[in-house]
C-alpha positions as CSV (number, residue, x, y, z in Angstrom):
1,X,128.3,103.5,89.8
2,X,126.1,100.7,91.1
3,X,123.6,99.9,88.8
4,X,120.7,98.3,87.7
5,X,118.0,97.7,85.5
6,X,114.0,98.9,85.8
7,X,111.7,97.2,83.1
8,X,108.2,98.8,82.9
9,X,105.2,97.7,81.3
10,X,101.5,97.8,81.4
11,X,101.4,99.8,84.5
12,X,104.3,96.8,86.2
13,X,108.0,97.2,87.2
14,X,110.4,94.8,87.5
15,X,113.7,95.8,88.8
16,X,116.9,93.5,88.6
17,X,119.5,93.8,92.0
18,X,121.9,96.3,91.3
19,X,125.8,95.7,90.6
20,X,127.7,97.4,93.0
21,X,130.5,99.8,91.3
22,X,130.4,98.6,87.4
23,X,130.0,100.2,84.4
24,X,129.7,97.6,82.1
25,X,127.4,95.7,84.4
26,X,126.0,91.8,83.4
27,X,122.1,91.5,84.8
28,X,121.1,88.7,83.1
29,X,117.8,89.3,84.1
30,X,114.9,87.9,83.2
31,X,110.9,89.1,83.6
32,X,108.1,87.8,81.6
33,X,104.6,90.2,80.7
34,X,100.9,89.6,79.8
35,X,99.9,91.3,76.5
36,X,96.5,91.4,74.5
37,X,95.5,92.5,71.5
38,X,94.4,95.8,72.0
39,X,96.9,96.5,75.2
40,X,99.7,99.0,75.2
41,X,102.9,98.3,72.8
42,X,105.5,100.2,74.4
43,X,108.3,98.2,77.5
44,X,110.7,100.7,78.6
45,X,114.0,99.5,80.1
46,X,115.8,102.0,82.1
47,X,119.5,102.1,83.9
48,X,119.4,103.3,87.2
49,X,122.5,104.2,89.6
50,X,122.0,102.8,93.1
51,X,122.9,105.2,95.4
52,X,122.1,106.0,99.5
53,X,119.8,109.1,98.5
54,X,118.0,109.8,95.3
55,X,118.9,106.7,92.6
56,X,119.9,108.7,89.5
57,X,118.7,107.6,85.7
58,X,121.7,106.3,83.5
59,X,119.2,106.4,80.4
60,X,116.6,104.4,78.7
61,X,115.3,102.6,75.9
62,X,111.5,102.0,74.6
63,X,110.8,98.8,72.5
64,X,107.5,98.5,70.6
65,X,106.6,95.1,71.2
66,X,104.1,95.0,68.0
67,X,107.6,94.2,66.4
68,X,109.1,91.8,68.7
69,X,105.5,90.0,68.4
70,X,105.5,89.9,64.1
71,X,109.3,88.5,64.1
72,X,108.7,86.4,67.1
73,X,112.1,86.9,68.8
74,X,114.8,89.9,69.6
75,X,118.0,88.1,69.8
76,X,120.7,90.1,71.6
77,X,120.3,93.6,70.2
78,X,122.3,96.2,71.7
79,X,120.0,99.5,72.1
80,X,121.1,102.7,72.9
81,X,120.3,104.5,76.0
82,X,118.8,107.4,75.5
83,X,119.1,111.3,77.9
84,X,122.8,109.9,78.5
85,X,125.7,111.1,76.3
86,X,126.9,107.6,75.8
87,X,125.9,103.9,76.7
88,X,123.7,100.9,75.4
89,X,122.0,97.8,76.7
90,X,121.9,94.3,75.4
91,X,118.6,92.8,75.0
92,X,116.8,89.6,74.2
93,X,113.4,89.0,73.7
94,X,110.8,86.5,72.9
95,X,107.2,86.0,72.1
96,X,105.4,83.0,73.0
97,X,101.4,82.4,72.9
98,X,102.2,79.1,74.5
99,X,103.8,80.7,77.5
100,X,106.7,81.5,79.6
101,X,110.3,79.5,79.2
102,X,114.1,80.7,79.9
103,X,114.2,83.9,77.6
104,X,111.9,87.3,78.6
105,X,108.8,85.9,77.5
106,X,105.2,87.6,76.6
107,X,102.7,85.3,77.3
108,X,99.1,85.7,76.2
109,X,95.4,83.9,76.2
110,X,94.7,84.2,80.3
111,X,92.5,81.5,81.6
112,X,89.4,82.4,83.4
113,X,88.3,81.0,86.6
114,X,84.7,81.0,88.3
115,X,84.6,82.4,91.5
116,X,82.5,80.7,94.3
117,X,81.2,80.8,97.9
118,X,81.1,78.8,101.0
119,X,77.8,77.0,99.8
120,X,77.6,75.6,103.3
121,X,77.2,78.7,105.3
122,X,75.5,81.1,102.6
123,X,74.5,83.4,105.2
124,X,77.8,84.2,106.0
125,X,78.2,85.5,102.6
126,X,75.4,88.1,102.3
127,X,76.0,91.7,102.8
128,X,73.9,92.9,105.8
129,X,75.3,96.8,104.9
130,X,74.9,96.7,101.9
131,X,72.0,94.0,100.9
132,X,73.3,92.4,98.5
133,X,73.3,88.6,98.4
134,X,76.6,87.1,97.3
135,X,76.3,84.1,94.4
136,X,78.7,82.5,92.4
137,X,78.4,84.3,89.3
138,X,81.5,86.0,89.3
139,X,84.4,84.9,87.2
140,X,88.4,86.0,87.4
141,X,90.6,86.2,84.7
142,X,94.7,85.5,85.3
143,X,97.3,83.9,83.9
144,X,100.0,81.6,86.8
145,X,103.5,80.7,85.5
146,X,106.5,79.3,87.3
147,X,110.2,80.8,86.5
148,X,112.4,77.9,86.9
149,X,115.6,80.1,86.8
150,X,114.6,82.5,89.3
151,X,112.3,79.8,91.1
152,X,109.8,82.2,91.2
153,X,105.7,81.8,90.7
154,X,104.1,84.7,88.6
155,X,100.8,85.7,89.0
156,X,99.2,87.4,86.6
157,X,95.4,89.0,87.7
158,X,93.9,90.7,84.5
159,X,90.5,91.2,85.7
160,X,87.2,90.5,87.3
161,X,83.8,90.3,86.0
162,X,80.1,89.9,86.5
163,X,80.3,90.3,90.5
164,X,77.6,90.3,93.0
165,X,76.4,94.4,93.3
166,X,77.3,95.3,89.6
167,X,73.5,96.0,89.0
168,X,73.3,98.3,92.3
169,X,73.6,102.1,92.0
170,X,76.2,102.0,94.1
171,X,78.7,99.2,92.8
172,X,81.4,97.5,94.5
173,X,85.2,98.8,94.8
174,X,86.9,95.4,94.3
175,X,90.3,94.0,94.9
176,X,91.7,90.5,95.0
177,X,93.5,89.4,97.7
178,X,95.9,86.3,96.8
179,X,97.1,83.7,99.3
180,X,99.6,81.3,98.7
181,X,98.9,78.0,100.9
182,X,99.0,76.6,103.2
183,X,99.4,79.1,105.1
184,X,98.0,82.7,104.7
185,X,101.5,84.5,105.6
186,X,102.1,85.0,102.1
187,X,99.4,86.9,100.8
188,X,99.1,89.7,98.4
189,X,96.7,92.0,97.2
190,X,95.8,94.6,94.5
191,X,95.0,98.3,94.2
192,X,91.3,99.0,95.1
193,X,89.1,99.8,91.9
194,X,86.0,102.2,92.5
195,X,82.7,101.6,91.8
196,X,83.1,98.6,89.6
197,X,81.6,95.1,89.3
198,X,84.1,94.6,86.8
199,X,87.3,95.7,87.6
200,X,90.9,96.1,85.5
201,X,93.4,95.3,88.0
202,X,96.5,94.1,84.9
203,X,98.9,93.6,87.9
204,X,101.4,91.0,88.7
205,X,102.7,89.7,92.1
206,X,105.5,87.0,92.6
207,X,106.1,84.5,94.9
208,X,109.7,82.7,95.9
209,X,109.2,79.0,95.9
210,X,111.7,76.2,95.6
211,X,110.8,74.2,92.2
212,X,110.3,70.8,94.0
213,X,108.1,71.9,96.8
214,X,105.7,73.8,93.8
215,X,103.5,71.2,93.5
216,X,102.4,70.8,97.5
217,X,101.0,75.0,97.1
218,X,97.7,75.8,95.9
219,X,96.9,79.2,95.5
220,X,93.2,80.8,97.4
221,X,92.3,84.3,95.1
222,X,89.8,86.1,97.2
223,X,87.8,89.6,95.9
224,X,86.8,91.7,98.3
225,X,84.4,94.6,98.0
226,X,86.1,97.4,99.8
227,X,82.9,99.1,100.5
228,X,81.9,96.2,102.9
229,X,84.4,96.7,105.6
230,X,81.5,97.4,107.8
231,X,79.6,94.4,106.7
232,X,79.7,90.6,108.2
233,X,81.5,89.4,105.2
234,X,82.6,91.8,102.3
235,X,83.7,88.4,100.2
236,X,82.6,88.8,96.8
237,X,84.0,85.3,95.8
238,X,86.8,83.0,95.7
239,X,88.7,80.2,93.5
240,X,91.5,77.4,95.0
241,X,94.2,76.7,92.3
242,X,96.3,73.5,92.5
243,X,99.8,74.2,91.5
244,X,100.5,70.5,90.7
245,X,100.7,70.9,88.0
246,X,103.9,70.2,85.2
247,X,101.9,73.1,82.4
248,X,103.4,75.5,84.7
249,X,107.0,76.1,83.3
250,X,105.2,76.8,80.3
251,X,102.6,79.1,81.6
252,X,98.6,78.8,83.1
């Protein structure tokens, strides 16, 4: 058995690298989610058997994180595993409205940026196909946190709101595009949402970054109106974020 761990919440996965032929496997794996107030309560972990075809389930356990958020902290509680005939996990949680640190943590209060345009060359952002003229009214909402075990950056894109087209009868489908720079070979993007000038995205994308060389990135969040393909810029708006910034161990 090779195996490894899935974490689901929200919508997100996180999966752990799998242990290759153990069956009382250490992970020591460590993910940290977004919640709000009237968001889902349920994080699933699951056990999964790596294998060359079809990975197989080795159970699963559901935590209702309404509890972990009243007593603040799960401190290495062994759950059983459940559609199995035997086996259990070991698992530590911990709530923190301030932010992310070393345990699993749930960090809430996203901050909310303003999106903006290239107020040099405005004609470059207005929608030919579509005539609609592109402002800076539109706003993001996201959290950013650096892992320092994992050296990994978390980004956290909640939502959008208020974009250019919202009023037409035909709204934009929006998605974010996020760059890591310099440089524009990391990028990432979310799903596409329909017909919506203020989208739900609640996804999360990570980035690998050495801890010392965090503060020399910014990152460049661009929403795009998917419906504008055919125009000369589909931009709806965009917001640079420094990452020099010490809050970030702690969460943005």
């Amino acid at each position: 058995s090779d195996p490894y761990v899935v974490i689901r919440y929200a919508g997100q996965k996180n999966k752990s690298k799998h242990v290759k032929g153990n069956l009382n496997p250490e992970f020591e794996f460590t993910t940290g989610y977004v919640t709000e107030d009237n968001g889902p309560s349920d994080l699933s972990i699951e056990l999964m058997d790596h294998d060359l075809g079809k990975d197989e389930t080795l159970g699963i356990c559901t935590f209702d994180l309404r509890k972990v958020m009243e007593d603040g902290t799960l401190d290495n509680v062994w759950a059983n595993l459940e559609g199995v005939k035997t086996g259990r996990v070991l698992v530590s949680m911990e709530f923190s409205g301030s932010g992310y640190n070393d345990s699993p943590a749930i960090v809430e209060e996203p901050l909310t940026f303003p999106l903006s345009y290239d107020k040099e060359n405005p004609s470059s952002h207005v929608d030919t196909f579509r005539k609609r003229p592109v402002g800076n009214q539109g706003k993001i909402r996201l959290n950013i946190l650096y892992d320092t075990n994992k050296e990994e950056l978390k980004v956290f894109v909640h939502e959008a709101a208020n974009l250019p087209g919202s009023d037409l009868p035909d709204p934009p489908d929006p998605y974010v595009k996020i760059y890591l720079m310099p440089g524009k070979k990391k990028k990432k993007k979310t799903e596409v949402v329909k017909d919506n000038g203020s989208p739900m995205f609640n996804e999360e994308f990570d980035f690998n970054i050495d801890h010392e060389d965090v503060p020399k990135y910014y990152l460049k969040l661009t929403v795009v109106d998917k419906k504008g393909v055919f125009a000369k810029s589909p931009v709806l708006g965009t917001v640079d974020i420094s990452l020099d910034n010490p809050g970030l161990s702690h969460g943005l």
